[in-house]
Backbone atoms as SQL, in Angstrom:
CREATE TABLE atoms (id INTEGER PRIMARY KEY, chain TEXT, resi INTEGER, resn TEXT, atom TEXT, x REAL, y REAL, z REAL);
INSERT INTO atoms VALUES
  (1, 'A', 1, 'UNK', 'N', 54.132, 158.052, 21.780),
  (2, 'A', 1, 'UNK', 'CA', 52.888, 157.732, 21.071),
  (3, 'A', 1, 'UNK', 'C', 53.151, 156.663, 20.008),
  (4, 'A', 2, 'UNK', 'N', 52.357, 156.261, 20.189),
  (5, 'A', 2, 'UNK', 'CA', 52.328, 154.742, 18.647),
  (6, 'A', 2, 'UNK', 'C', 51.510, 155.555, 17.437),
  (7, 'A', 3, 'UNK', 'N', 52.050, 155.107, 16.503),
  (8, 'A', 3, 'UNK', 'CA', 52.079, 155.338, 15.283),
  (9, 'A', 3, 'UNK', 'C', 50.826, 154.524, 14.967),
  (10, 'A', 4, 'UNK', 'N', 49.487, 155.506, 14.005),
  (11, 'A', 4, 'UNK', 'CA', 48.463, 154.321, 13.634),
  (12, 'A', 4, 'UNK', 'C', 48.386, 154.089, 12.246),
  (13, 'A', 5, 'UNK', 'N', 48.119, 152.747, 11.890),
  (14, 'A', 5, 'UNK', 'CA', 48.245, 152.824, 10.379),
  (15, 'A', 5, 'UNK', 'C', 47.480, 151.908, 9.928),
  (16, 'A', 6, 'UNK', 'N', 47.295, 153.033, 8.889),
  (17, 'A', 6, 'UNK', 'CA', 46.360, 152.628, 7.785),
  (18, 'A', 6, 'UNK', 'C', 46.129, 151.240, 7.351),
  (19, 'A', 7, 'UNK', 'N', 44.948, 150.579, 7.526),
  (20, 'A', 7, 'UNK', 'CA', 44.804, 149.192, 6.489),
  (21, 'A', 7, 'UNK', 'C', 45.702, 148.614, 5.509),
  (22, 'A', 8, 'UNK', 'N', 45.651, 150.472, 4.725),
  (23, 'A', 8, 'UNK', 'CA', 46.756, 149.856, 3.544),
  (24, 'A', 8, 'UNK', 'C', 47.794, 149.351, 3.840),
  (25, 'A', 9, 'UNK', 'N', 48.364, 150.568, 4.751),
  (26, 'A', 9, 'UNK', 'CA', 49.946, 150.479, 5.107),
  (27, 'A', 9, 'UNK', 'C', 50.128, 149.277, 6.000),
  (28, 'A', 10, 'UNK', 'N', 49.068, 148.566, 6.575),
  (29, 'A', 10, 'UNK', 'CA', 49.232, 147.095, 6.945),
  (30, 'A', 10, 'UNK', 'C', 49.006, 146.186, 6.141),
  (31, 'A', 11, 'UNK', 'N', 48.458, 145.945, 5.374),
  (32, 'A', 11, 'UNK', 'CA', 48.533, 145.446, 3.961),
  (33, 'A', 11, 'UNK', 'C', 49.856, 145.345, 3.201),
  (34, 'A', 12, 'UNK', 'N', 50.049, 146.512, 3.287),
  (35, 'A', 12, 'UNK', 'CA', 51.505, 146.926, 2.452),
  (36, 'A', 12, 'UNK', 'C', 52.605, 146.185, 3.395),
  (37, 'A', 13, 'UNK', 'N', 52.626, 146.282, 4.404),
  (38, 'A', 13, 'UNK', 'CA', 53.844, 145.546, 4.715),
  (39, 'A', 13, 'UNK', 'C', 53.382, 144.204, 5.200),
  (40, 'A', 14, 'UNK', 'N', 52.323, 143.780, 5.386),
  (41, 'A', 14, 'UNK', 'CA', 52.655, 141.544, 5.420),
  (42, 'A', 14, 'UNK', 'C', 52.818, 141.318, 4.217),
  (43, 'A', 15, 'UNK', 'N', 52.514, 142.005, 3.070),
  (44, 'A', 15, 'UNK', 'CA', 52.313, 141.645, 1.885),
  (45, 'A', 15, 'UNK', 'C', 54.116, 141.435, 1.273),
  (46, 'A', 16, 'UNK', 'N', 55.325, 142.274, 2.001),
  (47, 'A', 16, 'UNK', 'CA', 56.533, 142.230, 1.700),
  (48, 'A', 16, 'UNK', 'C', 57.143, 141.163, 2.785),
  (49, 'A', 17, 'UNK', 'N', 56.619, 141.806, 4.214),
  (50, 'A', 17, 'UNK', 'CA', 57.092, 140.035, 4.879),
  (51, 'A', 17, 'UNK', 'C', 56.762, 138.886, 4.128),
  (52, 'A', 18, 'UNK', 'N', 55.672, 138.704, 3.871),
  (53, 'A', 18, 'UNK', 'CA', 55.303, 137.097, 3.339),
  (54, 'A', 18, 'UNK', 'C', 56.326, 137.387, 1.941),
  (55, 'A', 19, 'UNK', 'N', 56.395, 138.351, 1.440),
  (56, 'A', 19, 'UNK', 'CA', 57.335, 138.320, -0.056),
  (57, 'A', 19, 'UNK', 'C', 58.995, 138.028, 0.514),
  (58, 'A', 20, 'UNK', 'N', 59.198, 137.901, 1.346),
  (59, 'A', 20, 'UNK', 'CA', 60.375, 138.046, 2.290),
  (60, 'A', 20, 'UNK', 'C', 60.635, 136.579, 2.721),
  (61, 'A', 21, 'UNK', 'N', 59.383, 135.505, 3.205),
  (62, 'A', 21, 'UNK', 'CA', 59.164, 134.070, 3.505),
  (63, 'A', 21, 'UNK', 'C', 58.642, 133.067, 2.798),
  (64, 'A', 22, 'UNK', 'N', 58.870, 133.804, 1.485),
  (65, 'A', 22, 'UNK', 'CA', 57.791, 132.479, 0.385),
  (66, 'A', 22, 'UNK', 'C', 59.212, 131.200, 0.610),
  (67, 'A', 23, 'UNK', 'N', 58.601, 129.974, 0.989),
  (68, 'A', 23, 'UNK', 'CA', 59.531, 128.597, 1.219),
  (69, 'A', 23, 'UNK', 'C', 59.665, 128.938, -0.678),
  (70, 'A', 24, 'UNK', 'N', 60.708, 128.358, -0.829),
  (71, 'A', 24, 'UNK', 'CA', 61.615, 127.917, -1.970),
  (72, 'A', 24, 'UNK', 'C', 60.814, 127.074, -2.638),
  (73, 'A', 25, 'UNK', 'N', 60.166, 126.779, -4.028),
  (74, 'A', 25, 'UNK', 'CA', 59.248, 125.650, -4.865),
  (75, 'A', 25, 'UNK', 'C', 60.508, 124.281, -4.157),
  (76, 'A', 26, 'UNK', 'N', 59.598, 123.641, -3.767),
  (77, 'A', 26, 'UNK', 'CA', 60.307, 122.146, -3.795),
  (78, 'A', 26, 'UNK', 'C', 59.964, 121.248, -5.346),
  (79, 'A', 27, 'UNK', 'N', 61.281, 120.852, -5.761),
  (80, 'A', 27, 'UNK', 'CA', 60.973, 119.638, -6.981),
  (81, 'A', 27, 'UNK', 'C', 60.691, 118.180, -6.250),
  (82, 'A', 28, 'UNK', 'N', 59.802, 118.166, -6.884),
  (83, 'A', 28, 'UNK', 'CA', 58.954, 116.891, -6.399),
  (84, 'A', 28, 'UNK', 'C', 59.254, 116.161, -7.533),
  (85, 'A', 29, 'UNK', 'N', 59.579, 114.623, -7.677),
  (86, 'A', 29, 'UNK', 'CA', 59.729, 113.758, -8.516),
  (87, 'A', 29, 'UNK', 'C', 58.235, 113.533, -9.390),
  (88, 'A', 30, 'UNK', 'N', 58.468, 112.886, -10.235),
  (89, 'A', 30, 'UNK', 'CA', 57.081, 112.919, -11.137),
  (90, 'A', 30, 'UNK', 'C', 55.984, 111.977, -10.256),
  (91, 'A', 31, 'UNK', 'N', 56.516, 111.033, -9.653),
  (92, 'A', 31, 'UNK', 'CA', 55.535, 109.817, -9.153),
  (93, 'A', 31, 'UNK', 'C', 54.976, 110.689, -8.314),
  (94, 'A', 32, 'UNK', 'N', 55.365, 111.274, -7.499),
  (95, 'A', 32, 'UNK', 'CA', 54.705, 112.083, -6.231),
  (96, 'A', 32, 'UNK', 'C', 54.136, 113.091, -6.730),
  (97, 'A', 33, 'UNK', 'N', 54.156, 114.150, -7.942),
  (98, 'A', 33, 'UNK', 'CA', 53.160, 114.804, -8.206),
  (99, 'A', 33, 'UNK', 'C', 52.531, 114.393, -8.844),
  (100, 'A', 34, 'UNK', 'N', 52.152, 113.050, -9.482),
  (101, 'A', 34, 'UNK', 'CA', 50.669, 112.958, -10.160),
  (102, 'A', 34, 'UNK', 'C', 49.930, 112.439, -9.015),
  (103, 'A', 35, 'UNK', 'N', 48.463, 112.896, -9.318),
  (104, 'A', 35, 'UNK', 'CA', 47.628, 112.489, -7.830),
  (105, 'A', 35, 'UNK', 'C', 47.569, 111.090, -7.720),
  (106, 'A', 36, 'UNK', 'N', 47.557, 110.883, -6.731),
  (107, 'A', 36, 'UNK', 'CA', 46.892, 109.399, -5.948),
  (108, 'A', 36, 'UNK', 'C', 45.757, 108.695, -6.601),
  (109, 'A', 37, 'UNK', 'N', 45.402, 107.558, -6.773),
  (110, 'A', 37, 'UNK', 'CA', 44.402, 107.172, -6.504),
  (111, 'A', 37, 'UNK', 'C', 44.135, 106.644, -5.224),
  (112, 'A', 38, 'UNK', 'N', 42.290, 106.855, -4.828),
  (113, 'A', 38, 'UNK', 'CA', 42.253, 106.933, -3.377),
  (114, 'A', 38, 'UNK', 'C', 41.580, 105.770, -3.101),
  (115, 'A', 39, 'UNK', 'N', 42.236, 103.996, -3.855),
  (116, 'A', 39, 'UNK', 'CA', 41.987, 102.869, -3.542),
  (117, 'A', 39, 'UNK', 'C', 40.485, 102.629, -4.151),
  (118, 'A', 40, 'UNK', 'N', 40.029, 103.272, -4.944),
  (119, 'A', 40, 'UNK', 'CA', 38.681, 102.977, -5.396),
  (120, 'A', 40, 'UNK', 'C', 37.511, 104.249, -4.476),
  (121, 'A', 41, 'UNK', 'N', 37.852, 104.854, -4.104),
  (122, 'A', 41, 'UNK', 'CA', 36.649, 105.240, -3.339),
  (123, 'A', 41, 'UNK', 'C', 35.859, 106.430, -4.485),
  (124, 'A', 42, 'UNK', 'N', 34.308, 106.414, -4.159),
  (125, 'A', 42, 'UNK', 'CA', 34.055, 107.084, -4.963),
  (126, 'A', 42, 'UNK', 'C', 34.471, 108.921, -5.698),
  (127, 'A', 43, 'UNK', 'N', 33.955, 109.492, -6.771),
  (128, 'A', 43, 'UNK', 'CA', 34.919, 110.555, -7.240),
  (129, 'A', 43, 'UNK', 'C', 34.064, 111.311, -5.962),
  (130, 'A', 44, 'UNK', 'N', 33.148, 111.546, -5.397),
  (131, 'A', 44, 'UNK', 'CA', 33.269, 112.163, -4.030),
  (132, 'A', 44, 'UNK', 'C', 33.876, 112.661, -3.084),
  (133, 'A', 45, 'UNK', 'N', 34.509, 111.175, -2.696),
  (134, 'A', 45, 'UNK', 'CA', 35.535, 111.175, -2.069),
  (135, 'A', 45, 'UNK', 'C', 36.980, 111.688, -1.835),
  (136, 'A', 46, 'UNK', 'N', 37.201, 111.456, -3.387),
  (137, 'A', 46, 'UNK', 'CA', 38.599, 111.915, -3.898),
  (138, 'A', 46, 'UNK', 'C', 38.938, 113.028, -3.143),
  (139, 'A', 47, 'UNK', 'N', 40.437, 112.923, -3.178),
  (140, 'A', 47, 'UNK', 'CA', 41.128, 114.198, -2.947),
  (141, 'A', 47, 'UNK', 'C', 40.684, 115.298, -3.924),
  (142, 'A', 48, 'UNK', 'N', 40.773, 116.567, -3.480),
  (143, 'A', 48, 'UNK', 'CA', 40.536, 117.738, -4.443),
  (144, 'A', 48, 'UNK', 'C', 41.959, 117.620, -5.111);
């Protein structure tokens, strides 16, 4: 028989896989994290 489980208890464990696969913070140089400008286009446009 398979075992059924609870929402929580599926909850509860992607919540430790993904705590298990967080990628490493990458350092990004300063030029590359300040945003872009997007060549003039309007603030619409912009990247979020």
């Amino acid at each position: 028989m398979t075992k059924t489980v609870t929402p929580a208890e599926a909850r509860a464990a992607l919540e430790q896989a993904y705590g298990y696969y967080q990628p490493e913070p990458r350092l990004v140089p300063a030029a590359e994290a300040e945003p872009r400008d997007d060549l003039g286009a309007p603030d619409y446009y912009r990247a979020a």
